[in-house]
N, CA and C atoms as an extended XYZ file, in Angstrom:
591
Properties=species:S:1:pos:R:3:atomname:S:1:resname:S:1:resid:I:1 pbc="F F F"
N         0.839       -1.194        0.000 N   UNK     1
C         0.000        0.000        0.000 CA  UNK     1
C         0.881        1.254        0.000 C   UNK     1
N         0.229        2.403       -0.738 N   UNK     2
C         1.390        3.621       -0.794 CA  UNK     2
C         1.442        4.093        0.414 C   UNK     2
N         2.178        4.981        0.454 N   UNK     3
C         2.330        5.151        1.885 CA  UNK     3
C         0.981        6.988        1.659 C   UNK     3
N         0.715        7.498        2.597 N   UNK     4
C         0.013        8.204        2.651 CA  UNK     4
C         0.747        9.541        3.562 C   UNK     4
N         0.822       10.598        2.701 N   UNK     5
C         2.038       11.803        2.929 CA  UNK     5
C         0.911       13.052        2.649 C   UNK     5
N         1.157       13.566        3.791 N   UNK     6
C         0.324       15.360        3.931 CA  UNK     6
C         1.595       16.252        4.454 C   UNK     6
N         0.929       17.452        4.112 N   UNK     7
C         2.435       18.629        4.414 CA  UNK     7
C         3.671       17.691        4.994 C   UNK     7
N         4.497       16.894        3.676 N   UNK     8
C         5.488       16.493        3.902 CA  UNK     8
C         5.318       15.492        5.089 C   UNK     8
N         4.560       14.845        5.790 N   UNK     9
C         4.752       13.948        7.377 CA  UNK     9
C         4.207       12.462        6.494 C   UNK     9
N         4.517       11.485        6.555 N   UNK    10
C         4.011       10.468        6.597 CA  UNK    10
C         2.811       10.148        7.859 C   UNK    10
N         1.842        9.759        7.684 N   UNK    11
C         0.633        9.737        8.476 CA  UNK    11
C         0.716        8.001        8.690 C   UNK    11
N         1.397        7.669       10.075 N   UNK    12
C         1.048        6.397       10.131 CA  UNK    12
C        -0.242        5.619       10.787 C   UNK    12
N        -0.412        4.309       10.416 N   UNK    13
C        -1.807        3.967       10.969 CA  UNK    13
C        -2.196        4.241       12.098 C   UNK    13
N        -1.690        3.861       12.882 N   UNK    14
C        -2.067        3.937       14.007 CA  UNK    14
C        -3.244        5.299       14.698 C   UNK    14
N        -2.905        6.325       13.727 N   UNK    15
C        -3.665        7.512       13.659 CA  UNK    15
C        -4.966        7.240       13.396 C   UNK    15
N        -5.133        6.256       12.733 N   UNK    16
C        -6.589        5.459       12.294 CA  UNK    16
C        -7.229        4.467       13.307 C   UNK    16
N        -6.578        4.464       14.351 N   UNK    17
C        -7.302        3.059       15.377 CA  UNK    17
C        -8.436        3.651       16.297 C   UNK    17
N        -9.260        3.307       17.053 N   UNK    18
C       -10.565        3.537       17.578 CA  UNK    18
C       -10.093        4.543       18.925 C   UNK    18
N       -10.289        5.267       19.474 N   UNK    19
C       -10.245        6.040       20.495 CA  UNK    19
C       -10.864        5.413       21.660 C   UNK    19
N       -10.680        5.648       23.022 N   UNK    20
C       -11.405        4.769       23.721 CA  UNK    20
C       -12.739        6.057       23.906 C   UNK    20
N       -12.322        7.379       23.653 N   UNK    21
C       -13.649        7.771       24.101 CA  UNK    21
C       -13.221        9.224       23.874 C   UNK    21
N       -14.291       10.362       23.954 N   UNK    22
C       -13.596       11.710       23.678 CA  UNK    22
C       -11.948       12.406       23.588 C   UNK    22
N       -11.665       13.502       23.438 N   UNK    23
C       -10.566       14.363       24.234 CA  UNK    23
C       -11.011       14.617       25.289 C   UNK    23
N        -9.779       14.571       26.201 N   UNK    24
C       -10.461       14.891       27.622 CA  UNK    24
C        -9.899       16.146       27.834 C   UNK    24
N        -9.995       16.775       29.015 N   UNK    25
C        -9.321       18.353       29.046 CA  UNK    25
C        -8.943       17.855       30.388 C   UNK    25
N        -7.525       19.000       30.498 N   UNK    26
C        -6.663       19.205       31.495 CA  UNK    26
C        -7.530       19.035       32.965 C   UNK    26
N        -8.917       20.109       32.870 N   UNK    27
C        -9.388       20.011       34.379 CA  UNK    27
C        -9.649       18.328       35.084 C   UNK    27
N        -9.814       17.402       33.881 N   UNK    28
C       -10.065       16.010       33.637 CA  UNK    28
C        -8.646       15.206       34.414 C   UNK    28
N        -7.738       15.718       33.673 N   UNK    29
C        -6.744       14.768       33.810 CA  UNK    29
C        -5.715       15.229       34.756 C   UNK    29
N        -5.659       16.568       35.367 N   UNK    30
C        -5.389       17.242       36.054 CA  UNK    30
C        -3.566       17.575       35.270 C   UNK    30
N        -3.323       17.511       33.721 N   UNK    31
C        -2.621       17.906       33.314 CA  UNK    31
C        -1.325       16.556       33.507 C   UNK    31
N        -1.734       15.419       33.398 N   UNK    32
C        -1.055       14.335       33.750 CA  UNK    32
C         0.342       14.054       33.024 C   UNK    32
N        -0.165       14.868       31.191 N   UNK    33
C         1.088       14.337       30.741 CA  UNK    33
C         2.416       15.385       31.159 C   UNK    33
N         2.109       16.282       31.755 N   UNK    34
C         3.422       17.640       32.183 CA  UNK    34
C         4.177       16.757       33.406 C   UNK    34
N         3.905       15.592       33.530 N   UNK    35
C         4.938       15.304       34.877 CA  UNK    35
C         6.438       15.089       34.855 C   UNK    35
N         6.584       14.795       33.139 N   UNK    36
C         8.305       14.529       32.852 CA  UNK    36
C         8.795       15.883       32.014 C   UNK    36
N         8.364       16.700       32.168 N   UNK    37
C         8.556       18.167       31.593 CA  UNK    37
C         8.550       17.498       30.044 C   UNK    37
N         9.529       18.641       29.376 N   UNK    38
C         9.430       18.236       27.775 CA  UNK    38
C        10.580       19.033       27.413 C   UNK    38
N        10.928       17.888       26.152 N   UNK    39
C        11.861       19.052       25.295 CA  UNK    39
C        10.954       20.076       24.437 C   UNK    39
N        12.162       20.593       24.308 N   UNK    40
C        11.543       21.970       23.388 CA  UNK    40
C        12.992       22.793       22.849 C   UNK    40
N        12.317       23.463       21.779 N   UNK    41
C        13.796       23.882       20.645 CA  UNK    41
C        14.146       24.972       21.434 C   UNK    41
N        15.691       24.452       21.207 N   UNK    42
C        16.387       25.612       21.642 CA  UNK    42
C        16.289       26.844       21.546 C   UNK    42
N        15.585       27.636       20.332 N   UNK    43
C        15.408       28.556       19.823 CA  UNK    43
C        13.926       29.025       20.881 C   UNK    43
N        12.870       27.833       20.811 N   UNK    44
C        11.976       28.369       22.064 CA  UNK    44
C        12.236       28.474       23.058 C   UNK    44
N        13.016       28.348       23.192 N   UNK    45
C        13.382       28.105       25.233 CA  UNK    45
C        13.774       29.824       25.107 C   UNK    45
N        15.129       30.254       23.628 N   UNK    46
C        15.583       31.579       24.393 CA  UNK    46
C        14.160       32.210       24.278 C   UNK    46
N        12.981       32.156       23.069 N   UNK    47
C        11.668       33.284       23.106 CA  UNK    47
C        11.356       33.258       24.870 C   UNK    47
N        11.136       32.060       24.856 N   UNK    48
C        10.738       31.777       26.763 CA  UNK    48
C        11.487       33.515       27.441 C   UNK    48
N        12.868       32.729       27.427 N   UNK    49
C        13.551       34.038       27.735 CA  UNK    49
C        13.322       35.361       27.738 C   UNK    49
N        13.344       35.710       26.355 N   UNK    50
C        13.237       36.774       26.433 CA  UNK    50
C        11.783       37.695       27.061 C   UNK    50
N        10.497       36.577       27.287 N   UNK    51
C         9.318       36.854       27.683 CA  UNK    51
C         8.968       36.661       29.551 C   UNK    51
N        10.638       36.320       30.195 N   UNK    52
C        10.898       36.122       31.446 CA  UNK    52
C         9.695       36.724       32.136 C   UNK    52
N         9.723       38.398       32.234 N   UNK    53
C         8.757       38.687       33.235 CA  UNK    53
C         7.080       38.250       33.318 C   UNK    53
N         6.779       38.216       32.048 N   UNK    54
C         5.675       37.454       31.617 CA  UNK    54
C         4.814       36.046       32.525 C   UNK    54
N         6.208       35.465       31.669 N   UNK    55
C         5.808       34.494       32.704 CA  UNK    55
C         6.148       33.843       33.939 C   UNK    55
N         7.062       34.841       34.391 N   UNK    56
C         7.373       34.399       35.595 CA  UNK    56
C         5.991       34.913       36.752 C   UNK    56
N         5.735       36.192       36.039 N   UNK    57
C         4.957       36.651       37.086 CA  UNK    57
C         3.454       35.620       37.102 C   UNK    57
N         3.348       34.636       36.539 N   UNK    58
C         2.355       33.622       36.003 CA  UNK    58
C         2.293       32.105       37.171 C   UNK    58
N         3.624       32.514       37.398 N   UNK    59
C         4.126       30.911       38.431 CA  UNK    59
C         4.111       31.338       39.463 C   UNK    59
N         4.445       30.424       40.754 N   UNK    60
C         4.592       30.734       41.880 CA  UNK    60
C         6.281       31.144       42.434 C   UNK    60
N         6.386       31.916       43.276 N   UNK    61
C         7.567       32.515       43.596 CA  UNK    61
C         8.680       31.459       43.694 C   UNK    61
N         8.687       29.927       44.280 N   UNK    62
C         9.544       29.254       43.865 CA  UNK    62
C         9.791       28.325       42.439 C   UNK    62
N         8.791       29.148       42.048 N   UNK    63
C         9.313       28.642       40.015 CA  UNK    63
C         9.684       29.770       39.041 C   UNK    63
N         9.639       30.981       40.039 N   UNK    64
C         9.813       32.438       38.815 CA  UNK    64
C        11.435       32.221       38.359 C   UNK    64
N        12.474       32.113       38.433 N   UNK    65
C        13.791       31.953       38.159 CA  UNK    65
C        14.170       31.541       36.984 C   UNK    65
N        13.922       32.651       36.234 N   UNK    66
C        14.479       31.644       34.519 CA  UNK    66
C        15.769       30.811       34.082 C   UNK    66
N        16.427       31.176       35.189 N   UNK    67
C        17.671       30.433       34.811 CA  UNK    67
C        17.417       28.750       35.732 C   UNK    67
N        16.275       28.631       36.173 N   UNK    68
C        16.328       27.416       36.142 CA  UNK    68
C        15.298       26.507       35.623 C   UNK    68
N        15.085       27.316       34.956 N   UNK    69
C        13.392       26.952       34.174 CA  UNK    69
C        13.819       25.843       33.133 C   UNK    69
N        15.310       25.665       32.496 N   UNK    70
C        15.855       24.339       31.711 CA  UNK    70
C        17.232       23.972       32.008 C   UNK    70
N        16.730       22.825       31.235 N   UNK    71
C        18.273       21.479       31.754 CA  UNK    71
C        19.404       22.151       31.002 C   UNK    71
N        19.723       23.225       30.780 N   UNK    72
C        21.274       23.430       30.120 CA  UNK    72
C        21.938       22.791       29.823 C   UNK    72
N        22.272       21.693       30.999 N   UNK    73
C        23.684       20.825       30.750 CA  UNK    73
C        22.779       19.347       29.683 C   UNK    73
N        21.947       19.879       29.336 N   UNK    74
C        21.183       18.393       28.303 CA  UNK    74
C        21.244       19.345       26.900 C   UNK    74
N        21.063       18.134       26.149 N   UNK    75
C        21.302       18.076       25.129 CA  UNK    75
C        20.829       17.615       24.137 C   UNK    75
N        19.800       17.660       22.812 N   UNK    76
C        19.374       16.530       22.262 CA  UNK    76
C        19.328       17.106       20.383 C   UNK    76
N        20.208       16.454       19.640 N   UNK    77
C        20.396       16.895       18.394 CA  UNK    77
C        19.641       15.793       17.781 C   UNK    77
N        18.300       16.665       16.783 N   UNK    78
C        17.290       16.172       15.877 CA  UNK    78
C        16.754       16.980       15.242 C   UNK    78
N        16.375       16.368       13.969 N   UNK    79
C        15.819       17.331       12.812 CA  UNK    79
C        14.374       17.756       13.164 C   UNK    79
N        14.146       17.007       14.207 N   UNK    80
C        12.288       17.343       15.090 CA  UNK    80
C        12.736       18.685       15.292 C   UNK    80
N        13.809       19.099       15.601 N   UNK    81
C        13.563       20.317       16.480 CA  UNK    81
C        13.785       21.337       15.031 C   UNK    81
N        13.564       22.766       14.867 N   UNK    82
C        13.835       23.207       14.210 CA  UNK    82
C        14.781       23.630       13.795 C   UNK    82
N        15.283       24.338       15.444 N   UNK    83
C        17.148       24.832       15.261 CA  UNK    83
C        17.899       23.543       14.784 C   UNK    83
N        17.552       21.903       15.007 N   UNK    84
C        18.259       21.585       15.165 CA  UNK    84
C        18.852       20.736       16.576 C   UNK    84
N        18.513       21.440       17.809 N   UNK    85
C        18.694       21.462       18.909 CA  UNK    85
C        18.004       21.380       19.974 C   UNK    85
N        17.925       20.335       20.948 N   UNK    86
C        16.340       20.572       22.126 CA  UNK    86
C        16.844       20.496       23.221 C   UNK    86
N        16.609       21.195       24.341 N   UNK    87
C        17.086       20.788       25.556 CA  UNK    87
C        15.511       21.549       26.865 C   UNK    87
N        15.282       19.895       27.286 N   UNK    88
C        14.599       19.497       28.246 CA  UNK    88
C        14.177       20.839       29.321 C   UNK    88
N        13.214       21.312       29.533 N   UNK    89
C        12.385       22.088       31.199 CA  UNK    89
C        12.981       21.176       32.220 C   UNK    89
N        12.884       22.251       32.919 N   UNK    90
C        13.064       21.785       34.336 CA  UNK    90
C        11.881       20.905       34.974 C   UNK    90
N        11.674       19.844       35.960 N   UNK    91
C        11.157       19.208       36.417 CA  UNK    91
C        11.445       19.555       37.873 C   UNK    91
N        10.240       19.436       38.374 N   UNK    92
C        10.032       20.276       40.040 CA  UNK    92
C         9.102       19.497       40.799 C   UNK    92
N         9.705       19.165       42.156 N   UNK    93
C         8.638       18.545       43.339 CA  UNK    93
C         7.333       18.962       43.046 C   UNK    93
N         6.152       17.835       42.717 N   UNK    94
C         4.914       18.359       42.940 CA  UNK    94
C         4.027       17.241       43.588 C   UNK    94
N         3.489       17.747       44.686 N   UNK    95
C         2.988       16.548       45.715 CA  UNK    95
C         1.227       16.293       44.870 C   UNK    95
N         0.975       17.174       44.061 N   UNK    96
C        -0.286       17.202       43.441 CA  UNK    96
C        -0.295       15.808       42.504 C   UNK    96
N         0.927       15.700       41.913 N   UNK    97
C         1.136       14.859       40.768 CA  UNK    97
C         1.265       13.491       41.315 C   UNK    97
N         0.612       12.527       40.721 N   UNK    98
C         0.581       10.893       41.234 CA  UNK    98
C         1.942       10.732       41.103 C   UNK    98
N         3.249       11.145       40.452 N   UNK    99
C         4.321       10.732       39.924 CA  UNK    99
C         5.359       11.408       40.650 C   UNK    99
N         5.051       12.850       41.950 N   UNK   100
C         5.699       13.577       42.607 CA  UNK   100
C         6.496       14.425       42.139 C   UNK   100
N         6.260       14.625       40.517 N   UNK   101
C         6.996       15.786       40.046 CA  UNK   101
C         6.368       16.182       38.860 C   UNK   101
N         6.740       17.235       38.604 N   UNK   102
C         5.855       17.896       37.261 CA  UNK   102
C         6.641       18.792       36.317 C   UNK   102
N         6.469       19.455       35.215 N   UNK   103
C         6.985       20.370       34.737 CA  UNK   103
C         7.131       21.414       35.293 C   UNK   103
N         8.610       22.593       35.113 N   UNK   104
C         8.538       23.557       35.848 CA  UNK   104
C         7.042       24.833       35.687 C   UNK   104
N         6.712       24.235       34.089 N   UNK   105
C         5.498       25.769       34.117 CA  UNK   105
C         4.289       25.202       34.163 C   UNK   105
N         4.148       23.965       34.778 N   UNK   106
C         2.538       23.887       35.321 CA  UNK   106
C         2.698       24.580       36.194 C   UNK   106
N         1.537       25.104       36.669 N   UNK   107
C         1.152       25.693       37.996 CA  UNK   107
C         0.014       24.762       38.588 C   UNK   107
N         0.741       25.383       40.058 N   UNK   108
C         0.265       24.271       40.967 CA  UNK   108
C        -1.014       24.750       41.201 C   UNK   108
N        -2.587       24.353       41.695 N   UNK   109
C        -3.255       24.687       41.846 CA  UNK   109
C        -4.573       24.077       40.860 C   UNK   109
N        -4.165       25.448       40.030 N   UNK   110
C        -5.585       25.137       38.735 CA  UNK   110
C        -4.650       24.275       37.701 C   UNK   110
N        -3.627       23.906       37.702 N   UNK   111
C        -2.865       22.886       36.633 CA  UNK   111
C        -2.771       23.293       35.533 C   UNK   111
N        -2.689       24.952       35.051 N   UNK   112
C        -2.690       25.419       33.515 CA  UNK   112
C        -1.396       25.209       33.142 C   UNK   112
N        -0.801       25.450       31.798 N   UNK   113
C         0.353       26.024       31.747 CA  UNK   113
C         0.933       27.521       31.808 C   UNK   113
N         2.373       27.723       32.079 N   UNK   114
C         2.384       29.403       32.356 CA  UNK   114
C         2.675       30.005       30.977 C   UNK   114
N         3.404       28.775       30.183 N   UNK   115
C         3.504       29.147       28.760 CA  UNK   115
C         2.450       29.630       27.801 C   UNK   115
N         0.983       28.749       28.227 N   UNK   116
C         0.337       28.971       27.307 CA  UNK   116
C        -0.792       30.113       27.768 C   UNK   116
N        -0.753       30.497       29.650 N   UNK   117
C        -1.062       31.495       29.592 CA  UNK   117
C        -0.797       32.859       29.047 C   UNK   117
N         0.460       32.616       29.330 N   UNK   118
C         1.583       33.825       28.822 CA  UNK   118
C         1.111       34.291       26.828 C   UNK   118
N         0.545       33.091       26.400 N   UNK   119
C         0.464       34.160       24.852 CA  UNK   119
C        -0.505       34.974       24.850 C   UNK   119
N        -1.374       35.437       25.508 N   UNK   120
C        -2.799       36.322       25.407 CA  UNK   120
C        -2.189       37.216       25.999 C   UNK   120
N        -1.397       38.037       26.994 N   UNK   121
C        -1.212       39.103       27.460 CA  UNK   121
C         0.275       39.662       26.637 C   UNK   121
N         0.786       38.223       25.598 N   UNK   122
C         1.846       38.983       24.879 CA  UNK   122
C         1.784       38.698       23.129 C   UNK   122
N         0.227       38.605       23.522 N   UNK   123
C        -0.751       38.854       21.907 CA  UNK   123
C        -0.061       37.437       20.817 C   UNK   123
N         0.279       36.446       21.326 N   UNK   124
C         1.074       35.498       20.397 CA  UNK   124
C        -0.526       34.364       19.924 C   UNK   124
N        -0.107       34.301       18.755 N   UNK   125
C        -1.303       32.910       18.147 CA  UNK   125
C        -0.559       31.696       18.719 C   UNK   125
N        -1.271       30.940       19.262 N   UNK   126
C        -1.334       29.750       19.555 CA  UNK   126
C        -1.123       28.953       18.480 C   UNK   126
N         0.619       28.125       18.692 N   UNK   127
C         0.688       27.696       20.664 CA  UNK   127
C         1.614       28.806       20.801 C   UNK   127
N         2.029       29.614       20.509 N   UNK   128
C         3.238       30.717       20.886 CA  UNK   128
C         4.020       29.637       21.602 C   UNK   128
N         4.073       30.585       23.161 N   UNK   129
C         5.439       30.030       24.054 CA  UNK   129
C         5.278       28.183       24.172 C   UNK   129
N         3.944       27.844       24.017 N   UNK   130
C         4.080       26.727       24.127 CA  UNK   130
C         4.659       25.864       23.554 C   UNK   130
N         5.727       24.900       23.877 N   UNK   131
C         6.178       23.676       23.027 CA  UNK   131
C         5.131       22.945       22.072 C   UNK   131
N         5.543       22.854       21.011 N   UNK   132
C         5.200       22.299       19.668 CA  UNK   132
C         4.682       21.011       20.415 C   UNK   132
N         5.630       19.985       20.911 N   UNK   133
C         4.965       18.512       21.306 CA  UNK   133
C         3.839       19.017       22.298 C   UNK   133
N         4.113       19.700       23.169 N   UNK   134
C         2.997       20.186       24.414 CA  UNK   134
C         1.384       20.487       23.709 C   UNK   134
N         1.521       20.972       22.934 N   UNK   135
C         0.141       21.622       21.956 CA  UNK   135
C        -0.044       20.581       21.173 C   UNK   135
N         0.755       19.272       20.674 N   UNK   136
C        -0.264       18.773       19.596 CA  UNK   136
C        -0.108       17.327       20.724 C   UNK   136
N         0.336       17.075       21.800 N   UNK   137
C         0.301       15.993       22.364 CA  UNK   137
C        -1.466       15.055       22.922 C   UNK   137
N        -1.894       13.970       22.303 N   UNK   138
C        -0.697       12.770       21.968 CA  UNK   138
C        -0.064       13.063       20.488 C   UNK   138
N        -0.468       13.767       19.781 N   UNK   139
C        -0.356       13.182       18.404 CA  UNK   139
C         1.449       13.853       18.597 C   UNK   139
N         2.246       12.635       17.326 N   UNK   140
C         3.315       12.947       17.538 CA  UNK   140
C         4.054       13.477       16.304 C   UNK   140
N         5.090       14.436       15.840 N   UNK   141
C         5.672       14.376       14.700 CA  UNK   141
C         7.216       14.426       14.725 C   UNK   141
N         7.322       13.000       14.268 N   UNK   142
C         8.891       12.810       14.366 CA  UNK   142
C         9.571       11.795       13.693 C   UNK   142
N        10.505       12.293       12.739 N   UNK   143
C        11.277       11.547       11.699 CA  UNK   143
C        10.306       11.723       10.424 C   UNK   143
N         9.678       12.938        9.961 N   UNK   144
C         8.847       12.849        8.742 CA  UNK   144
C         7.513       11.782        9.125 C   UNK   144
N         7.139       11.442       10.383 N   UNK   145
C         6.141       11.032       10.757 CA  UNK   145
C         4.901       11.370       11.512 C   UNK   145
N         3.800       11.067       11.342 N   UNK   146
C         3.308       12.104       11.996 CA  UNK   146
C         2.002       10.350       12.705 C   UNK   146
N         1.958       10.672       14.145 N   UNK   147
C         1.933        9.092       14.761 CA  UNK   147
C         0.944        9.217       16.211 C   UNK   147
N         0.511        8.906       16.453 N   UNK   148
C         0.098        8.614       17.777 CA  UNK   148
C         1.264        8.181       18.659 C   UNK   148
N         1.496        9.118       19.536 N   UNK   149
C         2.235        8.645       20.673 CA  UNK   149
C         2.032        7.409       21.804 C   UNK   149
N         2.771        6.461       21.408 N   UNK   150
C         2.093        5.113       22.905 CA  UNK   150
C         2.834        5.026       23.392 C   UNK   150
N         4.225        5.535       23.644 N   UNK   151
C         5.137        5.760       24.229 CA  UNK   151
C         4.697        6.208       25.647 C   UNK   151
N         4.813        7.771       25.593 N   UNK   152
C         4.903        8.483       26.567 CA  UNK   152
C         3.204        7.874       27.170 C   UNK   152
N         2.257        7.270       27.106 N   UNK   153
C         1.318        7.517       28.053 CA  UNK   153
C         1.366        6.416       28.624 C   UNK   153
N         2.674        5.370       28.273 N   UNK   154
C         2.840        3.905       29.195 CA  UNK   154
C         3.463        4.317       30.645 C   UNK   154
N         4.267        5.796       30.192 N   UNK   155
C         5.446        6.438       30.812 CA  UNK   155
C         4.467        6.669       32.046 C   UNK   155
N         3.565        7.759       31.496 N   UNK   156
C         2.728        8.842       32.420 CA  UNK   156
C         1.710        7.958       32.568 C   UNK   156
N         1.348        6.880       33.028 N   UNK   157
C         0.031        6.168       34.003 CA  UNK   157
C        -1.507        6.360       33.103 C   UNK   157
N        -0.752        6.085       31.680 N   UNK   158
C        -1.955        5.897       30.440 CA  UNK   158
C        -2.364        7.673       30.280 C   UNK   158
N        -1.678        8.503       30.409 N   UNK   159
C        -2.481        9.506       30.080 CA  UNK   159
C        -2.124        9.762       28.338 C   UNK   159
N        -3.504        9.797       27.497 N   UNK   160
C        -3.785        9.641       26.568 CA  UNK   160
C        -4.279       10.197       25.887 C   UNK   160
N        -4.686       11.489       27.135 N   UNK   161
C        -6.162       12.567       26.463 CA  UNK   161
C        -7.363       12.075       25.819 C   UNK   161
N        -8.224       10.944       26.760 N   UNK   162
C        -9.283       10.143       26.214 CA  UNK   162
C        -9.678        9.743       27.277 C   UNK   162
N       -10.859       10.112       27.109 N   UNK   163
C       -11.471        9.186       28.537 CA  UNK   163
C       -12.944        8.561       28.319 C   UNK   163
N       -12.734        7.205       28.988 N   UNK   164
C       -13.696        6.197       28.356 CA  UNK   164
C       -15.079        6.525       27.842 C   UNK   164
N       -16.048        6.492       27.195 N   UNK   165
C       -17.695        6.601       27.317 CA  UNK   165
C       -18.386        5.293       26.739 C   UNK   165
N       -19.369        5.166       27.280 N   UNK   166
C       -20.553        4.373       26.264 CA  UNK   166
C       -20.544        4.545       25.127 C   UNK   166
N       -20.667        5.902       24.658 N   UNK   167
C       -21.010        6.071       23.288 CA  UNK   167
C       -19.904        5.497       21.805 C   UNK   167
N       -20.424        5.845       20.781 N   UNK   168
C       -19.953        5.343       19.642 CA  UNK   168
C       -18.657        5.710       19.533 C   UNK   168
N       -17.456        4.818       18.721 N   UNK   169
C       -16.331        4.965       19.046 CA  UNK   169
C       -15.493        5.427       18.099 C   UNK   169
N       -15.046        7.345       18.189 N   UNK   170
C       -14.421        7.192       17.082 CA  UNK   170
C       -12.912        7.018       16.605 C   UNK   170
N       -12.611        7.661       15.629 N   UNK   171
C       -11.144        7.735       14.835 CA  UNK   171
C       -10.223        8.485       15.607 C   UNK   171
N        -8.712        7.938       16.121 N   UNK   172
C        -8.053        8.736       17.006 CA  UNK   172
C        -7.742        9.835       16.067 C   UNK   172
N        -7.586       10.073       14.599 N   UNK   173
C        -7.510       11.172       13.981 CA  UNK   173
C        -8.436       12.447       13.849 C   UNK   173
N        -9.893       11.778       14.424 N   UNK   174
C       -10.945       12.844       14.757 CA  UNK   174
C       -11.249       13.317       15.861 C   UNK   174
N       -10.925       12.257       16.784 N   UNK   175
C       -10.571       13.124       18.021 CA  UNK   175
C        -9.700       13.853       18.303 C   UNK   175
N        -8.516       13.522       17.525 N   UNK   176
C        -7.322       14.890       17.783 CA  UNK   176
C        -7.491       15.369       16.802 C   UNK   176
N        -8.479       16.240       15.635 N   UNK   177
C        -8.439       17.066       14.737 CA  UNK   177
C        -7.482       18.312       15.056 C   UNK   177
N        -7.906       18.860       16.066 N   UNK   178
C        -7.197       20.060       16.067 CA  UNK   178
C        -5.884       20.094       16.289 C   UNK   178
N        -5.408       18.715       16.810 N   UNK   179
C        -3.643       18.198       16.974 CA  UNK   179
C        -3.016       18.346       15.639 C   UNK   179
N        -3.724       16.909       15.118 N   UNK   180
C        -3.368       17.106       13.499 CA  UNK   180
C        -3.338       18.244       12.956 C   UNK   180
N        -3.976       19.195       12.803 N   UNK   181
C        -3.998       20.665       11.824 CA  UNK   181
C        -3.275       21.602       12.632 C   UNK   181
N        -2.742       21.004       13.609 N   UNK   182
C        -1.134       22.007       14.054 CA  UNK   182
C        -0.576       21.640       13.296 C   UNK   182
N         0.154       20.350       13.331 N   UNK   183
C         0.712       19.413       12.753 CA  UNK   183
C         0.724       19.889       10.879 C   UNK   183
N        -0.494       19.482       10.349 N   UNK   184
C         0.140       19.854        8.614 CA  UNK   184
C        -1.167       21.287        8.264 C   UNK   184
N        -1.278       21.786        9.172 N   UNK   185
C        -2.075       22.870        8.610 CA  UNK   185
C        -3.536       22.877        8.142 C   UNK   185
N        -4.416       23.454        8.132 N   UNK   186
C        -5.415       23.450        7.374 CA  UNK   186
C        -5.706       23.176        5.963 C   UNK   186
N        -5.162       23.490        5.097 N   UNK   187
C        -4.677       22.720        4.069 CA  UNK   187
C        -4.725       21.225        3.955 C   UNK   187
N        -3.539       21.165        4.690 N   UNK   188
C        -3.538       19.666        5.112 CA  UNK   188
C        -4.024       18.754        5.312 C   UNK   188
N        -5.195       19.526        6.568 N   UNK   189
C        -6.122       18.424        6.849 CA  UNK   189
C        -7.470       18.302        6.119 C   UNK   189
N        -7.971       19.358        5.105 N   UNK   190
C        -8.537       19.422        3.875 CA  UNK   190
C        -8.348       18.402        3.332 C   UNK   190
N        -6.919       18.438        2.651 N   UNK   191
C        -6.462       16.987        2.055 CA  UNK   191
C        -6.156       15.956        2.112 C   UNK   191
N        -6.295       15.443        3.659 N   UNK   192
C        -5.826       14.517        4.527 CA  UNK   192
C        -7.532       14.152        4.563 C   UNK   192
N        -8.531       14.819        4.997 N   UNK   193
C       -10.034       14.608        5.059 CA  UNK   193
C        -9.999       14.140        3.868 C   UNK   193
N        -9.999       14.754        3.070 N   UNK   194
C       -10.615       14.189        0.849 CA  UNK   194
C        -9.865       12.997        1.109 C   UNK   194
N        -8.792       12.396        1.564 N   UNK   195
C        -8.097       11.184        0.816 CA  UNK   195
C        -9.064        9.854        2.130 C   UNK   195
N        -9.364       10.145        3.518 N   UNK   196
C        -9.369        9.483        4.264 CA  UNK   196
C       -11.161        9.072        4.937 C   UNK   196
N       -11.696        9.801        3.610 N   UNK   197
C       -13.248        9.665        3.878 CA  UNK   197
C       -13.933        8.573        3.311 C   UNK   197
């Protein structure tokens, strides 16, 4: 079978298998997959930077510190990233989290992110500050692939962004629509819809 290619990603099956049940939202899952922080391109980490007061003033006083907001001494060279280059958030005690630690820019409490609060008061389209994987997670894009992640939710205690129902069961590609069309654009998923109907 040919292989099936939108804005350049190979679309593997697995994108096609049954969902166990809606998207669920953060207030749901209480933000489960932020417990191993995330990489993110080097190039976002300095925007992070340069938007310091932003979002520091967003976190709580022992997470405002931008200089410890990432792993510096890490390292991770891939063509996923854009520069080129990714290096890992900080990960921070959180007694909220089943796993006892979380990303440095959840906030504790209501469980948002500070990144993705931070683009409305510094006018950015979504995901702005947010990491690329963070905004289209589960769905994954990596190596010209574009995949359902089963990785990371064996990691994080099945979090999957799905949560069970009775009702009829659909396409993990329609439940993450709006993942996917980060992923190859509107366009994309135009033409990704015409080929997959």
């Amino acid at each position: 079978m040919k292989p099936l290619i939108v804005a350049g990603l190979q679309i593997n099956a697995n994108m096609f298998g049954a969902a166990r049940g809606p998207r669920c939202e953060p207030s749901q899952c209480r933000a489960a997959c932020c417990a191993n922080g995330i990489w993110l391109d080097e190039q976002l980490a300095d925007r992070i930077r340069l938007h310091a007061d932003t979002v520091a003033a967003l976190l709580p006083p022992d997470r405002d510190d931008p200089d410890a907001w990432f792993e510096t001494d890490e390292e991770m060279l891939s063509d996923d990233f854009p520069s080129g280059r990714g290096i890992p958030t900080a990960v921070v005690d959180d007694p909220d989290d089943p796993d006892g630690h979380t990303c440095v820019f959840l906030r504790p409490g209501d469980r948002l992110c500070a990144l993705h609060m931070a683009n409305e008061p510094l006018g950015l389209a979504y995901p702005g500050l947010k990491p690329f994987d963070c905004a289209t997670y589960p769905v994954l894009r990596s190596d010209g692939e574009l995949l359902m992640d089963e990785e990371s939710p064996d990691q994080l205690d099945g979090a999957d962004c799905q949560h069970a129902t009775g009702g009829p069961r659909l396409r993990l590609i329609d439940v993450f629509r709006g993942e996917v069309t980060l992923c190859v654009g509107e366009d994309g998923w135009e033409a990704l819809s015409r080929r997959i109907r």
